[in-house]
C-alpha atoms as a printed R data frame, in Angstrom:
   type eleno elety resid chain resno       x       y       z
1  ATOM     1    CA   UNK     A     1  97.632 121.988 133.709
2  ATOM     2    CA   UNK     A     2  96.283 121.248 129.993
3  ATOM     3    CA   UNK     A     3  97.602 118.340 128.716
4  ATOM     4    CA   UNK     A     4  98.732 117.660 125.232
5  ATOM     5    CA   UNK     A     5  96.620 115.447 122.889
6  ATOM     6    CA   UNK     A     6  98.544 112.875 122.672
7  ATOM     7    CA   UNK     A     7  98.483 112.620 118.589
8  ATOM     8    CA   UNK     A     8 100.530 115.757 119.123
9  ATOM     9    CA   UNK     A     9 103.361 113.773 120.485
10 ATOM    10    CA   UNK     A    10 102.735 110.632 118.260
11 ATOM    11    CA   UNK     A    11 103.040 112.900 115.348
12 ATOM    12    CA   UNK     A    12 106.418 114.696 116.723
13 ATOM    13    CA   UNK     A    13 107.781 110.999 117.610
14 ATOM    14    CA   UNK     A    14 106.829 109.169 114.039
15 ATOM    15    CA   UNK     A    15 108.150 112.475 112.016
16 ATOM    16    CA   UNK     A    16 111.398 111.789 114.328
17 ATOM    17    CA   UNK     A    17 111.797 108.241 113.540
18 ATOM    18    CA   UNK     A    18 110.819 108.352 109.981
19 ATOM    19    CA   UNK     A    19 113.410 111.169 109.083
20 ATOM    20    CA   UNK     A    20 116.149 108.985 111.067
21 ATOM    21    CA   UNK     A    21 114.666 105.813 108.947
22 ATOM    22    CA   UNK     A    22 114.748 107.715 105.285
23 ATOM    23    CA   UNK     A    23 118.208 109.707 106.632
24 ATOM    24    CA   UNK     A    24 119.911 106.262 107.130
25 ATOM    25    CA   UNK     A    25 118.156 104.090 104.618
26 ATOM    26    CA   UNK     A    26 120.164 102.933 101.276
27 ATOM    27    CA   UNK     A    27 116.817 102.029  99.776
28 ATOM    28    CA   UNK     A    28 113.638 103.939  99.104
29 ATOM    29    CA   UNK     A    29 110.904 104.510 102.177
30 ATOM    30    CA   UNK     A    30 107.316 104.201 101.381
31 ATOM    31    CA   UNK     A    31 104.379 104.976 104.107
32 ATOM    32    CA   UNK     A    32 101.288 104.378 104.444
33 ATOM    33    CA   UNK     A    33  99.873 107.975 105.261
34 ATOM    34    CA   UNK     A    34  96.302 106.997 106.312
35 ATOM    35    CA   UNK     A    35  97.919 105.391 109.458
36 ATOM    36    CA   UNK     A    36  99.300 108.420 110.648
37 ATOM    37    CA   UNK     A    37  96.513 110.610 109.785
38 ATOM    38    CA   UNK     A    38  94.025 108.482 111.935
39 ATOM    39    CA   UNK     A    39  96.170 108.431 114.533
40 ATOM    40    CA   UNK     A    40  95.419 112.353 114.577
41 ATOM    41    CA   UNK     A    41  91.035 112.360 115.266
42 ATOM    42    CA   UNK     A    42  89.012 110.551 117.670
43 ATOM    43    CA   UNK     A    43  86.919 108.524 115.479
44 ATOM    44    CA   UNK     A    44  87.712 107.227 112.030
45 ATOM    45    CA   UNK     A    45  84.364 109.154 110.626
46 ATOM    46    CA   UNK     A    46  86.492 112.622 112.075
47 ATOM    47    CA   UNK     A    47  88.918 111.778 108.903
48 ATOM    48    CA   UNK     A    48  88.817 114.711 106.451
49 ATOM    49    CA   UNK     A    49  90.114 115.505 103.164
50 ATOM    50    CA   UNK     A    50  92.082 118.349 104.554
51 ATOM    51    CA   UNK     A    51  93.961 116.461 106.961
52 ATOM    52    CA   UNK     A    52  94.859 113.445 104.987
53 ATOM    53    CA   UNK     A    53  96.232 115.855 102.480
54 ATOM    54    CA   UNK     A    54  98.122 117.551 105.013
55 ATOM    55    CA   UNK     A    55  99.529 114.447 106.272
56 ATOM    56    CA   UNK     A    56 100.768 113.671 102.677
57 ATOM    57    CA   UNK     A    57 102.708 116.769 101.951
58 ATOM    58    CA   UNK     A    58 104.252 116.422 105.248
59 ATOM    59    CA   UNK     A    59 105.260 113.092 104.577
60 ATOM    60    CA   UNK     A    60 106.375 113.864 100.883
61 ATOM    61    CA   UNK     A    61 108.318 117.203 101.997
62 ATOM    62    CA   UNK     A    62 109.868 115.236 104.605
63 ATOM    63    CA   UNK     A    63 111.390 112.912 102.129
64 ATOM    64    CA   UNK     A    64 109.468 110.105 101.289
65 ATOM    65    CA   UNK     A    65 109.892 108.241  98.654
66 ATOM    66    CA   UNK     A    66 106.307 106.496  97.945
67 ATOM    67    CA   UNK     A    67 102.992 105.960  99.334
68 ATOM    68    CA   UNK     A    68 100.766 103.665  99.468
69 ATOM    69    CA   UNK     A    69  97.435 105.427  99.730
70 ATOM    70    CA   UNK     A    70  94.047 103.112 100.807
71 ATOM    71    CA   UNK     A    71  91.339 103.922  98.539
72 ATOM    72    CA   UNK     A    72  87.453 102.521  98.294
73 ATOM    73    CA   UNK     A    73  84.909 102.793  96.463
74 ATOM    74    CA   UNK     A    74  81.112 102.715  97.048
75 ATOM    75    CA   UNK     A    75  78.447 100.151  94.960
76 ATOM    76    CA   UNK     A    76  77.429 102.846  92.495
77 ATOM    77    CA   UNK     A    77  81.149 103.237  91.314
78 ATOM    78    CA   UNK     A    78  81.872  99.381  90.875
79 ATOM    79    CA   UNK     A    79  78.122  99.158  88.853
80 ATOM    80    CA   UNK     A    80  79.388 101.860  86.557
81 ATOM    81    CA   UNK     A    81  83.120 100.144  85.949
82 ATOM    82    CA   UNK     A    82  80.973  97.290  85.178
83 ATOM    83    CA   UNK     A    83  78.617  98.777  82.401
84 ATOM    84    CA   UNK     A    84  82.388  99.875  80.899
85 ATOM    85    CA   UNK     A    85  84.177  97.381  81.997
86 ATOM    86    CA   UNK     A    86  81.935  94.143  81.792
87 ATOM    87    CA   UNK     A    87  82.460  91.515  84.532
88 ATOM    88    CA   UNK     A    88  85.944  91.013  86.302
C-alpha cells in the first residue's frame, strides 16, 4: 500500500484549522507562510520560489488577513545599501 507523504495530511489539517481560526476570529489572522511551505520538502535547500508562492495564494485565497514573510539578504546586497545608505 503507498502511503501518503505526510505534508499531504499536515497541509489538509493546518488549511482545516486555520479556516476554523479566521471563520471564528473577531480580529484579523496573520501567518507566517514559510512555516507551512517547509513543512512541504525534505530539506530546507528543496524550498522553491514556486512553492512558497503557491503556499501564499493559498493562504491569501483562503482568507488571510496578513503575512509575515521571512526575507534575507546576502553580503553583496547589505555592501550596496551601505554605499546608498551609509552606516546603520
Amino acid at each position: 500500500m503507498a502511503r501518503t507523504p505526510s505534508w499531504i495530511f499536515h497541509s489538509v489539517a493546518t488549511f482545516h484549522y486555520r479556516k476554523a481560526i479566521i471563520d471564528a476570529s473577531p480580529v484579523p489572522v496573520g501567518t507566517v507562510p514559510v512555516y507551512e511551505a517547509i513543512s512541504r520538502v525534505r530539506r530546507p535547500e528543496d524550498l522553491t520560489f514556486e512553492l512558497m508562492r503557491e503556499v501564499i495564494e493559498e493562504q491569501a485565497e483562503q482568507g488571510v488577513d496578513y503575512m509575515t514573510i521571512h526575507a534575507a539578504c546576502c553580503a553583496s546586497m547589505c555592501a550596496g545599501a551601505q554605499r546608498i545608505y551609509g552606516d546603520c
